[in-house]
C-alpha positions in Angstrom: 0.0 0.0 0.0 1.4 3.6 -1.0 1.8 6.2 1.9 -0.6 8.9 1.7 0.5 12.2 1.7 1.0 13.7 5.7 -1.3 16.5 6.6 0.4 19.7 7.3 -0.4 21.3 10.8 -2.1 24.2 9.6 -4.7 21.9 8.3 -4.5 19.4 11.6 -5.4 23.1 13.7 -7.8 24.2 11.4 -9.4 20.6 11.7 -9.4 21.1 15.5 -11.0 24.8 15.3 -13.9 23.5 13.2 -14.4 20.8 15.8 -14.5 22.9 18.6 -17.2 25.2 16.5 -19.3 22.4 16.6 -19.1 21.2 13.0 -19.2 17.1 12.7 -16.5 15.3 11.4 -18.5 14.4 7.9 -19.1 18.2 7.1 -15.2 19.2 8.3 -14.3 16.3 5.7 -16.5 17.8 2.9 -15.6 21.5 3.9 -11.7 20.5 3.6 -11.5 17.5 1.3 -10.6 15.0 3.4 -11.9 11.3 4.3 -14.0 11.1 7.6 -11.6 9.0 9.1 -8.8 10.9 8.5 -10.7 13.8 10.4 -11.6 11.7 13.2 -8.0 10.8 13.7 -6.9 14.2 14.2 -9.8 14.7 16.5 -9.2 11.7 18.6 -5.6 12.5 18.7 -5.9 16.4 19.7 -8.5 15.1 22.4 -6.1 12.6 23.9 -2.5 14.5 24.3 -3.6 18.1 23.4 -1.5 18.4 20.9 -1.7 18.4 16.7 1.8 17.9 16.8 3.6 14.5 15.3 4.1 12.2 18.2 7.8 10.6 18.7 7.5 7.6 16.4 9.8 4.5 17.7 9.5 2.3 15.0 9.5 -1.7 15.0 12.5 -3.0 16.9 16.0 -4.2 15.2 16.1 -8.2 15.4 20.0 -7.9 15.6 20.9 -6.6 19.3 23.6 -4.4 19.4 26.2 -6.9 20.3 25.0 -9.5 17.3 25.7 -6.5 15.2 29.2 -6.4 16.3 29.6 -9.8 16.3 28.6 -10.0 12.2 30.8 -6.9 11.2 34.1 -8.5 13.2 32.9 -11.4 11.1 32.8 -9.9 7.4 35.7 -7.4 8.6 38.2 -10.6 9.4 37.0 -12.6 6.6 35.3 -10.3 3.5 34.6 -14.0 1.5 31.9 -14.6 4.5 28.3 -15.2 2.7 25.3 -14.1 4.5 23.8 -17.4 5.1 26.9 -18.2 7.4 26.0 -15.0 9.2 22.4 -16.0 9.6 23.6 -19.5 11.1 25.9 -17.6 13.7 23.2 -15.8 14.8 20.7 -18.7 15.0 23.5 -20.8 17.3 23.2 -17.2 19.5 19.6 -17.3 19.6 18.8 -15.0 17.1 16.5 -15.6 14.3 16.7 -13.3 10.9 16.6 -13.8 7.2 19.4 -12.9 4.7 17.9 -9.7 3.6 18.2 -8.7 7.4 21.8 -9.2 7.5 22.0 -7.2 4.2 20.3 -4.4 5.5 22.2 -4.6 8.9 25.3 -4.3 7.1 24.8 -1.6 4.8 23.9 0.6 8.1 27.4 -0.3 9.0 28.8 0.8 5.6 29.3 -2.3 4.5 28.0 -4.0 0.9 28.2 -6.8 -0.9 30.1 -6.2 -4.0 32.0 -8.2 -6.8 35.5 -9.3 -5.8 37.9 -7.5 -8.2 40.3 -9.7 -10.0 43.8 -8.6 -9.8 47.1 -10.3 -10.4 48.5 -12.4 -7.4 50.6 -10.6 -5.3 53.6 -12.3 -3.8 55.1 -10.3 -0.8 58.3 -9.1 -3.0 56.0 -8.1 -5.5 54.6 -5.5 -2.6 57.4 -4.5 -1.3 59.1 -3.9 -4.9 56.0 -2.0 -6.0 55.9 -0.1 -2.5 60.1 0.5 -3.1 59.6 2.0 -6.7 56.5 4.2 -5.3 58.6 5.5 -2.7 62.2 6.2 -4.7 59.6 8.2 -7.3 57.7 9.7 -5.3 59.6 13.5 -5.0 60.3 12.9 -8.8 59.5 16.4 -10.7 56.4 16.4 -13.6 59.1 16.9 -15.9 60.4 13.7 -15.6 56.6 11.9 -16.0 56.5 13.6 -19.2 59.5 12.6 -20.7 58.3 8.6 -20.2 56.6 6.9 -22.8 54.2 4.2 -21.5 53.3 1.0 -23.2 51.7 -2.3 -22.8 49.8 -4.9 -24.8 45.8 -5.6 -24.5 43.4 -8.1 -25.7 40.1 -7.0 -26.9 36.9 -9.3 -27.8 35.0 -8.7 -31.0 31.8 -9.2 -28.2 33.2 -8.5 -25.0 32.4 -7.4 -21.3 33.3 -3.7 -22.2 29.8 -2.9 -23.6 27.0 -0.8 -21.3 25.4 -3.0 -18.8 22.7 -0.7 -18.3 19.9 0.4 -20.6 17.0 2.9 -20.2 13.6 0.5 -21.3 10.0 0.3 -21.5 8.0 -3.0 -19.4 8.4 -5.8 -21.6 11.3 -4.5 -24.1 14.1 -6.2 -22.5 14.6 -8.2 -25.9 14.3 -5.5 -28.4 18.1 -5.5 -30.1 18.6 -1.9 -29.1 18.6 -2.9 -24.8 20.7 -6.2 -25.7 24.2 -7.0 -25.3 24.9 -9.5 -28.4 27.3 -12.6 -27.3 28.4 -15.0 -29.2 30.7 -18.9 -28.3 34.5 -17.8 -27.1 33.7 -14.1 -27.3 33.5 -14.4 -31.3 37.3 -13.6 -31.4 39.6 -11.2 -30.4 42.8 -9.0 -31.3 46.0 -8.2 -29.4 47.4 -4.5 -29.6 50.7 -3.4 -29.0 50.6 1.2 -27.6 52.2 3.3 -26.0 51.6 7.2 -25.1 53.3 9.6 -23.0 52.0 13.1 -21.5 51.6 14.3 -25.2 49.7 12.0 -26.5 48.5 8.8 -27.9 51.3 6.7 -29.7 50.9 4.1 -32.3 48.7 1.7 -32.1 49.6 -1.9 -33.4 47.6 -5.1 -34.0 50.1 -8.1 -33.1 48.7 -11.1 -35.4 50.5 -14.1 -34.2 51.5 -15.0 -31.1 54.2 -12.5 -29.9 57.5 -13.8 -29.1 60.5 -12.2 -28.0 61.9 -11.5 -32.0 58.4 -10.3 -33.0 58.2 -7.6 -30.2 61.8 -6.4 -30.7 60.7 -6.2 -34.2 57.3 -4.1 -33.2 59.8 -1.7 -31.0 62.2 -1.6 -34.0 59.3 0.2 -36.9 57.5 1.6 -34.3 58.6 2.8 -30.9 61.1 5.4 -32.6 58.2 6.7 -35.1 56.0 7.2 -31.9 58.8 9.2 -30.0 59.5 11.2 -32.9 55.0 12.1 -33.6 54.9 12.8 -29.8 57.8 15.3 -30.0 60.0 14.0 -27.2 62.7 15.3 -25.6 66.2 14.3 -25.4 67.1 11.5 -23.2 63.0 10.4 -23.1 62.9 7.0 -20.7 60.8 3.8 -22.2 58.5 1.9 -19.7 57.4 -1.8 -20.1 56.4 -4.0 -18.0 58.3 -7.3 -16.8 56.4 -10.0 -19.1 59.6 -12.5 -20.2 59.6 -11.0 -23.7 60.6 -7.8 -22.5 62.7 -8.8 -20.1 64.9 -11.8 -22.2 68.2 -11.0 -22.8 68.6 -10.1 -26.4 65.5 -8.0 -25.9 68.0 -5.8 -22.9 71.1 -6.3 -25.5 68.6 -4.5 -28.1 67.6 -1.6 -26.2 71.6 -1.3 -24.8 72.4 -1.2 -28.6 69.6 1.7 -29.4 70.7 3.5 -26.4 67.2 3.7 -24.8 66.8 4.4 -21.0 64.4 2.1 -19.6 62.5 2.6 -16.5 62.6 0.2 -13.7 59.7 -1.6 -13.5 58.1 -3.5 -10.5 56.9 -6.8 -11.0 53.3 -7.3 -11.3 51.9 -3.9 -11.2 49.5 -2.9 -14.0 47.7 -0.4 -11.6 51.0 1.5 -11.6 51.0 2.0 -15.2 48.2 4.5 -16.7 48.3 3.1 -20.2 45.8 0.8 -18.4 43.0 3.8 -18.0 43.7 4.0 -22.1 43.0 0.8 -23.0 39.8 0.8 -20.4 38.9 4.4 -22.0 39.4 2.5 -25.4 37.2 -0.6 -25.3 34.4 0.9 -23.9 34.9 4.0 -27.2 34.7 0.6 -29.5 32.1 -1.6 -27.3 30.3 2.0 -27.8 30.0 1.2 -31.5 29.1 -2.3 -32.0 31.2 -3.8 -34.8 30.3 -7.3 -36.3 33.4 -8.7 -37.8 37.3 -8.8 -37.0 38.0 -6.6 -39.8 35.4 -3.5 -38.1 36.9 -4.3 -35.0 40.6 -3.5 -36.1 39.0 -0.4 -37.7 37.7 0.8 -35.3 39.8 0.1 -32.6 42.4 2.2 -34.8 39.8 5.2 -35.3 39.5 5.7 -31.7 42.3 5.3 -30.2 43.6 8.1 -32.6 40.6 10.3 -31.2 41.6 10.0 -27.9 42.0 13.6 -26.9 45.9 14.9 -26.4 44.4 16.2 -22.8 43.2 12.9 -21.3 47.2 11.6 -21.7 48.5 15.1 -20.4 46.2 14.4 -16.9 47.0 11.0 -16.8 50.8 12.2 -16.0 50.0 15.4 -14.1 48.3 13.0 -11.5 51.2 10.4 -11.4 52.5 11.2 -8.2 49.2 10.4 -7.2 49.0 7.5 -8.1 52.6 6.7 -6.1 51.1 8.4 -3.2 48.1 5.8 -3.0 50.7 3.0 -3.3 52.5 4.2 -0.1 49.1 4.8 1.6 48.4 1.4 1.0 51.0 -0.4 1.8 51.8 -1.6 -2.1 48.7 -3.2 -2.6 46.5 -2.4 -5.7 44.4 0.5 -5.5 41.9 1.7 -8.1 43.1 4.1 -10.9 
């Protein structure tokens, strides 16, 4: 049943004057629009506690006592992973009776929600304290230096992927009409494997890898195209690459190759995507090409290419202006992963 509307108190007094002018309930309804009963309320109310004023309300008890809400949050707090049907058995061996939306509800008062688990890459404790070393030893590094860096990585994206809109604005019974659904097809429908790289200037190029990339094939991808890139963006002298540790980079005729070119490389900490903000690119990128729904392999490469050239010039430029940032959350948390 919908709540109806509350009276306001100049209408409860006005109901109370009328009444005490000798007017019946039935012709103060008619006179003000109201239901008879609704009239009689007021009456009966003013009659009993001399007042028109709202009454304090106390509301149905909480079925969690204080100390079984403790008891639940030092739960969920110690062990996140806890489902609420363990929660409503620890409560029912204390003598306490509720359902699962209870506990949901009890929860969320306490600030907590159930959300999905975010899937990062497994984080060995020399991979946090490496991370949490290279935050620190860069941390009082000037702008200047962020700019002269340019970022790359590789990325896979699906021709039908989990990068489209989840959410659609619908009519009652149009949840099927093509326009509020998210096609999907067996194994994604396919899929194609970029090679980037940007710095503070800009996007770089953009490259679709076609085989399976070995060590030769990336040297070869850094060969025709890292230079080009550093050349378009207008880098300074002395500009520092960054990859990531993945054993093609990292092999040793890959090093020998970069010795030989005479490229500064940046130190990079093992397993730490989040510390890299080509990652908000390629996240800015798939949902610019989930955005326009292509069909086939050969649209996807198209388009893929299209907007990553789009991406504006600014968007790169804020990425490293809010680098240090990003180092700072690091230290804050101890070297753990922390959202971009």
């Amino acid at each position: 049943m919908a709540k109806t509307k509350e009276l306001s108190k100049d209408t409860r007094n006005k109901i109370v004057d009328l009444h005490q002018a000798g007017k019946t309930e039935s012709a103060i309804g008619k006179q003000l629009g109201l239901k008879k009963s609704t009239v009689g309320a007021i009456i009966r109310k003013w009659k009993t506690y001399k007042t028109t004023d709202n009454l304090p309300r106390s509301g149905a008890p909480r079925k969690i006592s204080t100390r079984g809400v403790k008891m639940i949050t030092r739960t969920v707090s110690k062990n996140p992973r806890t489902t609420r049907g363990d929660l409503v058995n620890d409560l029912q061996r204390a003598g306490t009776k509720v359902t699962k939306p209870t506990i949901s509800n009890t929860l969320r008062r306490q600030g907590l929600k159930s959300c999905s688990a975010r899937r990062v890459p497994l984080l060995k404790p020399v991979h946090v304290q490496a991370r949490l070393k290279f935050a620190r030893e860069h941390l009082d590094d000037p702008e200047e230096d962020w700019e002269n860096v340019i970022w790359s990585d590789e990325t896979k994206i699906e021709l039908f992927g989990k990068n489209s809109t989840r959410r659609v604005w619908r009519t009652k019974n149009a949840e099927l009409h093509p326009k509020n659904t998210i096609p999907t097809v067996k194994h994604g429908g396919g899929n194609i494997m970029f090679w980037g790289c940007f710095s503070a200037k800009g996007p770089g190029r953009l490259i679709r890898v076609k085989e399976r990339m070995n060590g030769a094939m990336y040297r070869e991808i850094l060969s025709e195209n890292l230079l080009p890139s550093a050349r378009a963006l207008k880098m300074k002298c002395g500009w520092v690459f960054q990859h990531d540790n993945d054993l093609k980079h990292t092999a040793r005729a890959t090093k020998e190759w970069l010795r030989k070119k005479h490229f500064k490389v940046l130190e990079w900490p093992s397993q730490s995507p989040a510390l890299n903000p080509i990652e908000y690119l390629w996240r800015e990128l798939k949902v610019r090409v989930a955005q326009q729904q292509p069909q086939n392999i050969t649209a996807l490469e198209e388009i893929c290419m299209e907007e990553w050239a789009k991406i504006p010039a600014t968007v790169c430029e804020n990425l490293v202006k809010t680098y240090r940032k990003r180092l700072t959350s690091v230290i804050a948390n101890k070297g753990y992963i922390t959202k971009y």
